[in-house]
VEXDREN-2710 file (C-alpha; in Angstrom, 1 decimal):
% VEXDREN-2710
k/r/px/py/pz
1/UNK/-6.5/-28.4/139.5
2/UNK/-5.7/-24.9/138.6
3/UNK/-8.1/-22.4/137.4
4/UNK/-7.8/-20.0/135.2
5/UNK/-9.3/-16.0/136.0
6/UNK/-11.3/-16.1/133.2
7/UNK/-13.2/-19.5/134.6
8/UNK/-13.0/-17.9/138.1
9/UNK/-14.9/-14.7/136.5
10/UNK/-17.1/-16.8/134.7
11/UNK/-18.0/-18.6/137.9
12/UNK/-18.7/-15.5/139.6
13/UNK/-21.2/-14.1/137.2
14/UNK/-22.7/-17.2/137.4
15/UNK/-22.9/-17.6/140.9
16/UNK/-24.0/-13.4/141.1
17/UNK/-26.8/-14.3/138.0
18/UNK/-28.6/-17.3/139.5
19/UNK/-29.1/-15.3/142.8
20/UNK/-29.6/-12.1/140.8
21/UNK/-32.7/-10.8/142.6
22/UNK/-31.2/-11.1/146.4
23/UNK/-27.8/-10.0/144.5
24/UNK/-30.0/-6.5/143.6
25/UNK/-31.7/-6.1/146.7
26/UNK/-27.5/-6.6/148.7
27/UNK/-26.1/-3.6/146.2
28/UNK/-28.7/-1.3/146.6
29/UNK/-26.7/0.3/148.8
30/UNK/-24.0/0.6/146.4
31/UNK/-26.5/2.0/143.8
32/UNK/-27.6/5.0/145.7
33/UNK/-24.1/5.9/146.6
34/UNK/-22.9/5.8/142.8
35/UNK/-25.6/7.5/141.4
36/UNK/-25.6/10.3/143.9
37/UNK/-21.9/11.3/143.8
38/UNK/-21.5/11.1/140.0
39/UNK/-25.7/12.9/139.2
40/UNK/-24.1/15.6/141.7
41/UNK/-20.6/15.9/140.4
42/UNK/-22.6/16.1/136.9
43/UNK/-24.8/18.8/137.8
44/UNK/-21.7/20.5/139.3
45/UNK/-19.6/20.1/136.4
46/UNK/-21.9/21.6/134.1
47/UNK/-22.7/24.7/136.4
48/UNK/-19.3/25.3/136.6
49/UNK/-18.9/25.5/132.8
50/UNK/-22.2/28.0/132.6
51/UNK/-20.1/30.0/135.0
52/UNK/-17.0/30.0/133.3
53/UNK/-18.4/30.4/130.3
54/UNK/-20.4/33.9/131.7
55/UNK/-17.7/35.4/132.6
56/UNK/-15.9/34.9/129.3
57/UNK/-18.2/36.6/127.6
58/UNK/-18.2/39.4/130.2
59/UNK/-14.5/39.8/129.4
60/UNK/-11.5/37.6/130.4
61/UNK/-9.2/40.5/130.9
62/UNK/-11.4/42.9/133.0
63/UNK/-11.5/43.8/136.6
64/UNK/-14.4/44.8/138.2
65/UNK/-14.3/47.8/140.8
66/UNK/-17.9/48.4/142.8
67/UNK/-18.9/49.5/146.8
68/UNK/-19.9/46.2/148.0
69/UNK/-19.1/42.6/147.2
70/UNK/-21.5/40.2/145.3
71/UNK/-24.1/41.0/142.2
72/UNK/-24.2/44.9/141.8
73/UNK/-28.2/44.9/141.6
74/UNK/-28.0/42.0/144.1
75/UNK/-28.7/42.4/148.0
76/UNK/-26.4/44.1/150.0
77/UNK/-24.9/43.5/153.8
78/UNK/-25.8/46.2/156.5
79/UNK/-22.3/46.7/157.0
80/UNK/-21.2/46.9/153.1
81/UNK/-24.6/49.5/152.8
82/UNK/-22.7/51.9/154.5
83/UNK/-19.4/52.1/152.6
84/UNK/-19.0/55.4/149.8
85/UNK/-20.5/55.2/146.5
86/UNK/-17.9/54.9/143.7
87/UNK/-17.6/58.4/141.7
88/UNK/-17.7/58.7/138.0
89/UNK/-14.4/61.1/138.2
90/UNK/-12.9/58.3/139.3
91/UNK/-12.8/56.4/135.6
92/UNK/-10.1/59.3/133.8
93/UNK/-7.8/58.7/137.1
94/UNK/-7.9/55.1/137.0
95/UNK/-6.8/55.2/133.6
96/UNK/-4.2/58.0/133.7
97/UNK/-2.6/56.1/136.5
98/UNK/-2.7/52.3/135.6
99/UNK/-0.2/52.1/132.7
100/UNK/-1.4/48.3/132.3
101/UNK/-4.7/49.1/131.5
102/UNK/-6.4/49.6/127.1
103/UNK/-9.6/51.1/128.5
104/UNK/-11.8/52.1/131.3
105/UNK/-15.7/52.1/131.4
106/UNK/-18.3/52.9/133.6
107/UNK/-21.6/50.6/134.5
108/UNK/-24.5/52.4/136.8
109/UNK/-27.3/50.0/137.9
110/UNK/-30.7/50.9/138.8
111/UNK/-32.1/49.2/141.7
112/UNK/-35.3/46.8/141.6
113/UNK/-37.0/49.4/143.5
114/UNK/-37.0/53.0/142.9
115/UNK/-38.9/55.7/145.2
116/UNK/-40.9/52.8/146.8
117/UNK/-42.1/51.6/143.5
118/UNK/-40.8/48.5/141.5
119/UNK/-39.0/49.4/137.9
120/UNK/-41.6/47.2/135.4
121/UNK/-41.1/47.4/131.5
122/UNK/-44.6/47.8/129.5
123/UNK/-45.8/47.7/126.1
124/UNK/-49.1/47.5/125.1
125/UNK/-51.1/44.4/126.5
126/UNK/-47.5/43.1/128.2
127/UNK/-45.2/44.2/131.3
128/UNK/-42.8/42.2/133.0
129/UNK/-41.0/43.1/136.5
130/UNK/-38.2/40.2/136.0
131/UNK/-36.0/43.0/134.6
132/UNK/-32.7/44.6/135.3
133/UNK/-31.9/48.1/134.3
134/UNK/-28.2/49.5/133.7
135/UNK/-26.7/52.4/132.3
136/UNK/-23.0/51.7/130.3
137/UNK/-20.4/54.5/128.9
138/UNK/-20.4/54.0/125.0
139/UNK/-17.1/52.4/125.2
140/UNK/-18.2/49.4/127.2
141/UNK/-18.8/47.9/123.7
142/UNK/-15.7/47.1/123.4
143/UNK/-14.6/46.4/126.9
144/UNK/-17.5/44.2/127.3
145/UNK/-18.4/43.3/124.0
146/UNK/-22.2/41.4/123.2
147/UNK/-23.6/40.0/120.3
148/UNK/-27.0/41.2/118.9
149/UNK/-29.7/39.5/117.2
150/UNK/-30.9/42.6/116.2
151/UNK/-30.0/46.0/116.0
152/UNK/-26.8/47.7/117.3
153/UNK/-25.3/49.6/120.4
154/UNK/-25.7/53.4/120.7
155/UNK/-23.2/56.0/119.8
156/UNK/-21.2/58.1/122.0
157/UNK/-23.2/60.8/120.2
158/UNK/-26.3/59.4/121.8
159/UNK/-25.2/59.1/125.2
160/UNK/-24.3/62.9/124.9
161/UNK/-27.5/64.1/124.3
162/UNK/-28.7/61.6/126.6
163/UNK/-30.8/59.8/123.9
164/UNK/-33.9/57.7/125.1
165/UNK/-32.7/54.4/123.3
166/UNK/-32.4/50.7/124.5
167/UNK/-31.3/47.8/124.0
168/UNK/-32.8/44.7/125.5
169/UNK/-32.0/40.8/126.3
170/UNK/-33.3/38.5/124.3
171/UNK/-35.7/36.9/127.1
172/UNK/-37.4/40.5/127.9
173/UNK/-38.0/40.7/124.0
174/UNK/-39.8/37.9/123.9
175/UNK/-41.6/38.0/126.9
176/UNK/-43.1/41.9/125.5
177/UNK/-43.2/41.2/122.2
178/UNK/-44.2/37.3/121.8
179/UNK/-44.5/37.9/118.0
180/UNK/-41.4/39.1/117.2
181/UNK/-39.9/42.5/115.1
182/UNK/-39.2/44.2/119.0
183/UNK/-36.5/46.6/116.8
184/UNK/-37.6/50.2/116.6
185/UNK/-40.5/49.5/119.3
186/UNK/-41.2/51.9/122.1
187/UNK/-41.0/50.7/126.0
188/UNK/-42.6/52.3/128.8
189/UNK/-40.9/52.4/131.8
190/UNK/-40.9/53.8/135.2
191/UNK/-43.3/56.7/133.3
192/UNK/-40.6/57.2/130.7
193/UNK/-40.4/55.7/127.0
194/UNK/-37.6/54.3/125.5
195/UNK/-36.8/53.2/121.3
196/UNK/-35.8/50.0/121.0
197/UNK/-32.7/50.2/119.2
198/UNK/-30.8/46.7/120.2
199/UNK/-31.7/43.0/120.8
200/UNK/-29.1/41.0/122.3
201/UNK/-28.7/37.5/121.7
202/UNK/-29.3/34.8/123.7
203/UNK/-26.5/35.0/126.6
204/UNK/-24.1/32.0/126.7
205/UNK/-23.1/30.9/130.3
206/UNK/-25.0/31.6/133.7
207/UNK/-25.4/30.9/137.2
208/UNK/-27.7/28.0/137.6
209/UNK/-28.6/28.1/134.1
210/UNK/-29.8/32.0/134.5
211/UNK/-28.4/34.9/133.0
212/UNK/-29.4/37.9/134.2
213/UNK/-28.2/39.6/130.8
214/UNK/-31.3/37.8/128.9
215/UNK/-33.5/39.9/131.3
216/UNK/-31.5/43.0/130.9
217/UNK/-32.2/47.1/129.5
218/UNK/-29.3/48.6/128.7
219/UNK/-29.1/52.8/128.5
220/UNK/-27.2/55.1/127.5
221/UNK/-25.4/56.0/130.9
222/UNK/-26.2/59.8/130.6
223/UNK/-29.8/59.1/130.0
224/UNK/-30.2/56.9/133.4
225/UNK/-28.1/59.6/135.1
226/UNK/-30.6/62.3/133.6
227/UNK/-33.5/60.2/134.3
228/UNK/-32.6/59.1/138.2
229/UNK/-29.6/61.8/139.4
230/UNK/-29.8/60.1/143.1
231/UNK/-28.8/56.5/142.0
232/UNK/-25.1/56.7/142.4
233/UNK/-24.7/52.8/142.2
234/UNK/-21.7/53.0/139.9
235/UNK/-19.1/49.9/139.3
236/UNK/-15.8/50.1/137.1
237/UNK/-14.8/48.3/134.6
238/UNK/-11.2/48.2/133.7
239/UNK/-9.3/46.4/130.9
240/UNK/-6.5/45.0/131.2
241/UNK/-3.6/44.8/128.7
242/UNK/-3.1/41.3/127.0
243/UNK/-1.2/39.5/129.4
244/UNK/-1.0/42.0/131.7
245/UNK/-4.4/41.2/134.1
246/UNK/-2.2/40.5/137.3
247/UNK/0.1/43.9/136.8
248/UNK/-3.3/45.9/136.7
249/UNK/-5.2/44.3/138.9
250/UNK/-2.7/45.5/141.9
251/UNK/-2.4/49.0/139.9
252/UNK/-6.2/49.8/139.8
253/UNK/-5.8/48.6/143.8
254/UNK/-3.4/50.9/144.6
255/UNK/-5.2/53.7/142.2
256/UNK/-8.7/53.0/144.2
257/UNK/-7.3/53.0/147.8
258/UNK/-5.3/56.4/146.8
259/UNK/-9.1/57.9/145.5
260/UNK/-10.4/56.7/148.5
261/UNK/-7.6/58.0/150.9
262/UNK/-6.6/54.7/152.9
263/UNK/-3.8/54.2/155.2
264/UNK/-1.8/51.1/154.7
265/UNK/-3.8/49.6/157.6
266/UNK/-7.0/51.0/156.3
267/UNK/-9.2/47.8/154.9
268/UNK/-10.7/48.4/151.3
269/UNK/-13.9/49.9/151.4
270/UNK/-14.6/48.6/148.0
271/UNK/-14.6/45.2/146.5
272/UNK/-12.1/44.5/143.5
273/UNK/-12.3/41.0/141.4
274/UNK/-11.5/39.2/138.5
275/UNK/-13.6/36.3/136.5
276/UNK/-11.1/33.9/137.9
277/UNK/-11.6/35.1/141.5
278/UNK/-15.0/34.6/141.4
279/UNK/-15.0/31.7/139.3
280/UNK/-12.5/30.5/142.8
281/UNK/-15.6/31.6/145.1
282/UNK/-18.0/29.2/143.7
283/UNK/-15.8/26.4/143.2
284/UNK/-15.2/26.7/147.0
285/UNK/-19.2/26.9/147.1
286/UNK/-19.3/23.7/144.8
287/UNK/-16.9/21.6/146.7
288/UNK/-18.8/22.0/150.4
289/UNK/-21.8/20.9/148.0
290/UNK/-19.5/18.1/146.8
291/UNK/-18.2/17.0/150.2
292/UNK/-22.0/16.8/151.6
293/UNK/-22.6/14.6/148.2
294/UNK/-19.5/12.2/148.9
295/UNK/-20.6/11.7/152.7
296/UNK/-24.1/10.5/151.3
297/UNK/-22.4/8.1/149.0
298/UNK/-20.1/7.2/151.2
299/UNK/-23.1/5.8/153.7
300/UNK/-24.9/4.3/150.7
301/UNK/-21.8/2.4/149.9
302/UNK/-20.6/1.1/153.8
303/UNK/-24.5/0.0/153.9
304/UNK/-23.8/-2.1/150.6
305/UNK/-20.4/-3.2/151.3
306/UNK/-21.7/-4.8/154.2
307/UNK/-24.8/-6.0/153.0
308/UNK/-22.0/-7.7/150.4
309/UNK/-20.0/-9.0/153.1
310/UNK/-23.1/-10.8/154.5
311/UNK/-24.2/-12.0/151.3
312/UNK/-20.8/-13.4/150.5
313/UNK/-20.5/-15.2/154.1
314/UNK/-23.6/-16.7/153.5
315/UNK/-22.9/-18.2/149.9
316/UNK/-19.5/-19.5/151.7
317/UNK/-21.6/-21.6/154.2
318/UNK/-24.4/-22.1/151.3
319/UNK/-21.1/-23.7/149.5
320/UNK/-19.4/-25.4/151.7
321/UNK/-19.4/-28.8/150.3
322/UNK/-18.8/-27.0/146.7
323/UNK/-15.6/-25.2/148.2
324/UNK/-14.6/-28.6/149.7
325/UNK/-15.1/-31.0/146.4
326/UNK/-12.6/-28.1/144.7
327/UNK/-9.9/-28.3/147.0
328/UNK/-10.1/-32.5/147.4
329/UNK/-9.6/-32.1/143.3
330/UNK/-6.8/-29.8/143.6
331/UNK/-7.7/-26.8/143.9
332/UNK/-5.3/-23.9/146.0
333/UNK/-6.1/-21.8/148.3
334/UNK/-5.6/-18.8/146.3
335/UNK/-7.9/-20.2/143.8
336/UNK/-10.9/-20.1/146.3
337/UNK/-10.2/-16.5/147.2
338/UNK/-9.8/-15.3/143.7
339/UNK/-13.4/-17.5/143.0
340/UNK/-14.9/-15.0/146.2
341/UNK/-13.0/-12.2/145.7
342/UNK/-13.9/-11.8/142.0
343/UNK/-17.4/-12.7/142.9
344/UNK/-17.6/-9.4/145.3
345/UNK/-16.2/-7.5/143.2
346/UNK/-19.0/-8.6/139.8
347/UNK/-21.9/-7.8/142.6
348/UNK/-20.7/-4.4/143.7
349/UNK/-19.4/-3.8/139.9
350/UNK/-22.6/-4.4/138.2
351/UNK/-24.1/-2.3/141.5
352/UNK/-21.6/0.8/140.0
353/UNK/-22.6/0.3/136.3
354/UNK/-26.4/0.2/137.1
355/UNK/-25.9/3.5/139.5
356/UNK/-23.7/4.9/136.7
357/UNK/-26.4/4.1/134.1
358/UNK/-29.7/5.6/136.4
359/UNK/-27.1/8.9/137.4
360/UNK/-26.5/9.5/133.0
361/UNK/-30.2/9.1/132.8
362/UNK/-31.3/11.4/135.9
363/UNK/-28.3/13.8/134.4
364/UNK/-30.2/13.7/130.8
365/UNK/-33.8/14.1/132.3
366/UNK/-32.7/17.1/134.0
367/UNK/-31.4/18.7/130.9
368/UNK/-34.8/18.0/129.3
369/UNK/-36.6/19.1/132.1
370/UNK/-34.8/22.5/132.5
371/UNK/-33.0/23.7/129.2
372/UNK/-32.1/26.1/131.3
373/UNK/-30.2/24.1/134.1
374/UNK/-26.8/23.2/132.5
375/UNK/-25.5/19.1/133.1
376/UNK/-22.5/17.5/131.6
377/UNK/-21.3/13.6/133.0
378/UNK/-17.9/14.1/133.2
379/UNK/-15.7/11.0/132.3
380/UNK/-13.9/11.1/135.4
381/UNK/-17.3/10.5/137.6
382/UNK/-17.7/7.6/135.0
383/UNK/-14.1/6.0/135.7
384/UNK/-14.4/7.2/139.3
385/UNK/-17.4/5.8/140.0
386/UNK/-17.1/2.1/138.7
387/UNK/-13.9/2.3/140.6
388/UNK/-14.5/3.1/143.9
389/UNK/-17.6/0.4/143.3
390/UNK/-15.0/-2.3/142.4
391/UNK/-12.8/-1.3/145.4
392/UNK/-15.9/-1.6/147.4
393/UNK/-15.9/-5.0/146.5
394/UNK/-12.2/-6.1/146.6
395/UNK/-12.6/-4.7/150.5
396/UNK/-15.6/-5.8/152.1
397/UNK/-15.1/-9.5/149.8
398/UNK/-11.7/-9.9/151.6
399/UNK/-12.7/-11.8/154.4
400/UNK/-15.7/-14.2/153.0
401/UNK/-13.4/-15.3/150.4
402/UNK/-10.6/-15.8/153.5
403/UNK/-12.5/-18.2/155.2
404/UNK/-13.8/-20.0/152.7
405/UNK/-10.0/-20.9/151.3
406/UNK/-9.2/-22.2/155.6
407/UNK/-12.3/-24.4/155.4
408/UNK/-11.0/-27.9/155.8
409/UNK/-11.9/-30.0/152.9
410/UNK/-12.5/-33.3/155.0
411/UNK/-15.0/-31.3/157.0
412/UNK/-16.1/-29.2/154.1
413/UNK/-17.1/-32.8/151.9
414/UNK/-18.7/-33.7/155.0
415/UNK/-21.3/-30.9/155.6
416/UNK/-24.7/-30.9/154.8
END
């Protein structure tokens, strides 16, 4: 008697459906593990994109130049505190020396605390301290170009005469002016008062769904130079040429470590990056965070492969007379093992499509739950997923269906 795999698959989900609560309880195992490497490799998927998208906006082609490594109004290492400031003479040189580079521009942040005192932003009956405050060259416009919901950017005649106009991210407007119509308002800040002049739009990208540009004031960079002459926390931006990122990259290099009078053995005593270097640095982050997530799943599923293994050696000796009535009618041995193999492989399948299904809807929840927080289920978590559950399956079914196809069918009719 020869079965077909259709009637074997059929015989399977049979045999999975009438024991389907015990069949739940063996692939929970396999449940957790699918749901916690493809909710992870969601979450990570879609922070990557926020990422990549950030830096897009900030400018594909440029290179940033700053003192110390990490966010410019981030923390900073002891050791990195100590290195020179950048100097703002250094901008024309860059430029006259890197023949790869279309522009130059020059950023100066202010720090979170100035003269022991936090910088807050105030209007009448509103402040907020979630702010941070920079000073950009007028032709960082272009270099670094931003949408605005409102307003425009300030002229080079402006920064000249150290005008005291601002533009602002789109979450500081709304957090100080709830109702709206923030153009041609006055801020307070730090004892100073500043026209309102911009409103950004809403930032696209981020890390961990935040983007610090939302939360930003933007000056002229001669009025914060006017207003704080001891801040000296300068970075560089340079632009590359179309095409050309690589050749200036190792130009402006070469051009800082001649400014900064290095041997050749000298280490730089500034940091130098691109969007896709960076971008490099947190997909090594991500990937230790994705190895931790794989080990997790990779416990959830040996626990369910063999608590499948059990169940499957159990419904071999809970069969026995079953397996021996097939093969007195015909049936061959590699019937039997197909029959168990594909019967492992429907419990630890249906275990991947249910943890699939609970990681989508813990992915979606998340998303509701924190706009903010970016998720995407990539389709090769989906694939991966089900996959690796199947496999599960095919590996740990292997030897119940074995020994059920070398039970003797004399002895097998005569068990009870």
């Amino acid at each position: 008697m020869n079965v077909t795999p259709s009637e074997n698959m059929q015989m399977a989900v049979n045999a999975v459906w009438v024991h389907r609560f015990r069949s739940l309880l063996t692939i929970l195992g396999i449940v957790i593990g699918i749901t916690t490497v493809v909710t992870v490799a969601s979450l990570l998927t879609g922070l990557r994109q926020g990422v990549v998208i950030f830096f897009q906006e900030l400018g594909p082609d440029n290179i940033f130049v700053f003192k110390t490594s990490g966010d410019p109004s981030g923390p900073v290492s002891l050791k990195e505190r100590k290195r020179r400031a950048l100097k703002p003479e250094y901008v024309d040189l860059v430029k006259r020396w890197c023949s790869n580079l279309a522009d130059v521009g020059l950023v100066l942040y202010l720090p979170a605390v100035v003269n022991g005192n936090p910088v807050t932003a105030r209007v009448p009956g509103y402040e907020s301290d979630t702010i941070n405050v920079s000073g950009s060259s007028p032709n960082m416009e272009s270099i670094s170009p931003r949408d605005f919901a409102a307003g425009r950017y300030f002229t080079p005649e402006e920064d000249l005469r150290g005008a005291h106009v601002a533009m602002i991210g789109s979450n500081l407007a709304d957090s100080l002016f709830p109702t709206g119509h923030a153009l041609g308002r006055a801020i307070m800040m730090d004892g100073a008062e500043y026209i309102i002049i911009g409103v950004y739009a809403k930032a696209k990208g981020g890390f961990f769904g935040e983007n610090g540009m939302d939360n930003a004031i933007v000056l002229p960079l001669r009025t914060l130079r006017n207003r704080y002459p001891q801040i000296d926390n300068f970075m560089i931006v340079a632009q590359a040429k179309p095409g050309r990122r690589q050749e200036a990259y190792y130009e402006v290099e070469w051009a800082m470590r001649r400014l900064r009078g290095l041997a050749t053995k000298d280490a730089d005593d500034f940091s130098i990056s691109t969007p896709d270097q960076i971008i490099q640095q947190f997909d090594r982050i991500t990937g230790l965070i994705g190895l931790v997530a794989i080990a997790i799943s990779g416990l959830g599923l040996l626990v369910g492969g063999i608590g499948v293994m059990n169940i499957m050696l159990v419904s071999v000796t809970e069969r026995t007379r079953e397996i021996g009535v097939r093969k007195a009618l015909g049936a061959r041995r590699r019937d039997i093992i197909g029959q168990f193999l594909i019967e492992a492989m429907a419990l630890t399948g249906a275990g991947g499509l249910l943890g699939i299904a609970i990681a989508v809807l813990i992915t979606m929840l998340v998303g509701a739950l924190v706009p903010s927080l970016p998720s995407q289920v990539p389709a090769w978590a989906l694939i991966t997923g089900f996959s690796v559950s199947v496999a599960v399956g095919v590996f740990f079914g292997v030897w119940p269906a074995v020994k059920a196809a070398r039970l003797d069918p004399v002895e097998a009719l005569r068990y009870e």
